[in-house]
C-alpha atoms as a printed R data frame, in Angstrom:
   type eleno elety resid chain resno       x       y       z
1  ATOM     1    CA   UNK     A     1  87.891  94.318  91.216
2  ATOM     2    CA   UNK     A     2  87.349  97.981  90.366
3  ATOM     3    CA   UNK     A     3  86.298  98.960  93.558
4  ATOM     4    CA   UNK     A     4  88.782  96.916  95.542
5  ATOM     5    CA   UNK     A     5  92.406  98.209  94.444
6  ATOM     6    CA   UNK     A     6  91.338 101.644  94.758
7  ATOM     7    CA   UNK     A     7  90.647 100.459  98.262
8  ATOM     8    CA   UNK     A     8  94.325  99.452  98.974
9  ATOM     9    CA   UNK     A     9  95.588 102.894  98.896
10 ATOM    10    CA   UNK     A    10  94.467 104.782 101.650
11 ATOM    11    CA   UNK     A    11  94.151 108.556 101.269
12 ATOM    12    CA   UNK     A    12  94.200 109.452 104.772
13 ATOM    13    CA   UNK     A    13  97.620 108.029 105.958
14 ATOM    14    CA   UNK     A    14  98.853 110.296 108.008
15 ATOM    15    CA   UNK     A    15  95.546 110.455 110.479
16 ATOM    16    CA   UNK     A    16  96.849 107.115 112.090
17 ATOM    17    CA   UNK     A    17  99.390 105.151 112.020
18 ATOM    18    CA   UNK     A    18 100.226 102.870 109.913
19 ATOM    19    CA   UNK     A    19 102.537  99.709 108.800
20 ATOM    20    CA   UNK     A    20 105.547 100.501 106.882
21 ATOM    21    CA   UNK     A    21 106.514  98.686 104.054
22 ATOM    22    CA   UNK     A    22 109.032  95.613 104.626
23 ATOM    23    CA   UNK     A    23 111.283  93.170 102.947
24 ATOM    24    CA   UNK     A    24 109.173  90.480 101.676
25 ATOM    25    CA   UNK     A    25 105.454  92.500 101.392
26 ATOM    26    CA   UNK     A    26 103.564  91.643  98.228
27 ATOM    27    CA   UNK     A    27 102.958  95.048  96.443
28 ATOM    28    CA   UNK     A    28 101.505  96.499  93.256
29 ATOM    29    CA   UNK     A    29 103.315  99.168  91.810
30 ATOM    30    CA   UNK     A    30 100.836 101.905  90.760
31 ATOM    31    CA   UNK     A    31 101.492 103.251  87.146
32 ATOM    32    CA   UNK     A    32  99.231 105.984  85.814
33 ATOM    33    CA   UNK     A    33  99.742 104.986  82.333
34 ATOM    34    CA   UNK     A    34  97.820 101.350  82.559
35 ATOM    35    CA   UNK     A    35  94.623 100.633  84.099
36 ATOM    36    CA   UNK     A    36  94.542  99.435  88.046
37 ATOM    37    CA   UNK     A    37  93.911  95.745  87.025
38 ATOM    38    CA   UNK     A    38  96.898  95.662  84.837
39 ATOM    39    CA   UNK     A    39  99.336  97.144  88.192
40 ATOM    40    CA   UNK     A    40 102.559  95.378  88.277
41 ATOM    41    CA   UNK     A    41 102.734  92.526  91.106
42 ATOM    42    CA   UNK     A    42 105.846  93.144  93.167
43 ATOM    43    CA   UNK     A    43 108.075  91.530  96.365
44 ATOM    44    CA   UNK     A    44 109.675  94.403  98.348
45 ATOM    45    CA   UNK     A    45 113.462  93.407  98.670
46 ATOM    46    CA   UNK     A    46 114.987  96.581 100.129
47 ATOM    47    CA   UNK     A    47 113.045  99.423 101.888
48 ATOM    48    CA   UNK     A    48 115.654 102.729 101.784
49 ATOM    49    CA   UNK     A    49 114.371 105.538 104.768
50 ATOM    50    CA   UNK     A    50 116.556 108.985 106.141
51 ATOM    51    CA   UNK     A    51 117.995 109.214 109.102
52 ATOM    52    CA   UNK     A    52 114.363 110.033 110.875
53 ATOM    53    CA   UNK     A    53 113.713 106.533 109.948
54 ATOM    54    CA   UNK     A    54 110.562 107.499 107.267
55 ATOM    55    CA   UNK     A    55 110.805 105.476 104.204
56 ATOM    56    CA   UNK     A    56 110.771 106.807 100.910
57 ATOM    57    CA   UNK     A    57 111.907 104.353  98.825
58 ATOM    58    CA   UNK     A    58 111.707 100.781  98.323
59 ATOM    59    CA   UNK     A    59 113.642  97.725  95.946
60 ATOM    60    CA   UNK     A    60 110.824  95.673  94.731
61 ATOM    61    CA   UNK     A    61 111.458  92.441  92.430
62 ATOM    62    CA   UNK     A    62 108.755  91.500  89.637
63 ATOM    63    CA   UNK     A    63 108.512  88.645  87.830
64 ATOM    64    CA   UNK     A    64 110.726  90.416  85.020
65 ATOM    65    CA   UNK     A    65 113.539  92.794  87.072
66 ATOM    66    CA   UNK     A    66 114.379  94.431  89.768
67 ATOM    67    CA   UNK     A    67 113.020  98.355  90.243
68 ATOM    68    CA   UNK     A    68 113.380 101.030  92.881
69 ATOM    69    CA   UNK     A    69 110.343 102.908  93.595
70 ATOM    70    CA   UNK     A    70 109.021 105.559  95.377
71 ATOM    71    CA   UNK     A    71 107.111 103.927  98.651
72 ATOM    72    CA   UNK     A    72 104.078 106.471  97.651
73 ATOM    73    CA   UNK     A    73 103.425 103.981  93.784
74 ATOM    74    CA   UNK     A    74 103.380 101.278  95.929
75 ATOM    75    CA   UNK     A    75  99.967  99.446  97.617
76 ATOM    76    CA   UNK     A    76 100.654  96.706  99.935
77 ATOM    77    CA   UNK     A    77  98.569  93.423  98.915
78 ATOM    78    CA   UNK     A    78  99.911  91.344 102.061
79 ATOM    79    CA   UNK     A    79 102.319  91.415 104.110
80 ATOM    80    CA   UNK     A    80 105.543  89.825 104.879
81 ATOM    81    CA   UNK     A    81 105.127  86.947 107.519
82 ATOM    82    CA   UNK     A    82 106.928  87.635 110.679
C-alpha cells in the first residue's frame, strides 16, 4: 500500500497527455496533515475549468459532505464508466 498511492499521482503530467477528471471518477483527496492510507475516498460531482477549458477545480462527495477541491489534491482511483 505504501508504494502504490504514491503511484497514483503522477509527477510528470504535463509530458503527455492525460485524462481529466470527470463527474463520477472515484478520487482520494490528498491531505498533508494525515498519512496516504488514511486519504479521504471521494466521487467527483462537478468538475469547474476557465474558459481555455483546463480544470482547476472539482465538487467531490464523501461519505460525510460535499467539498470543492483543487483538481491538483485530487488522485484518480478509477474512473467514471462511459
Amino acid at each position: 500500500m505504501d508504494e502504490f498511492l504514491p503511484a497514483l499521482q503522477e509527477k510528470q503530467k504535463w509530458f503527455r497527455p492525460y485524462r481529466n477528471l470527470a463527474v463520477g471518477d472515484l478520487v482520494l483527496i490528498a491531505d498533508q496533515h494525515c498519512p496516504r492510507g488514511q486519504w479521504q475516498m471521494a466521487t467527483v460531482e462537478e468538475v469547474m475549468a476557465d474558459c481555455n477549458g483546463h480544470l482547476h477545480q472539482a465538487t467531490v462527495r464523501t461519505a460525510r459532505c460535499t467539498l470543492t477541491r483543487d483538481i491538483r489534491t485530487l488522485c484518480l482511483i478509477e474512473a467514471a464508466s462511459a
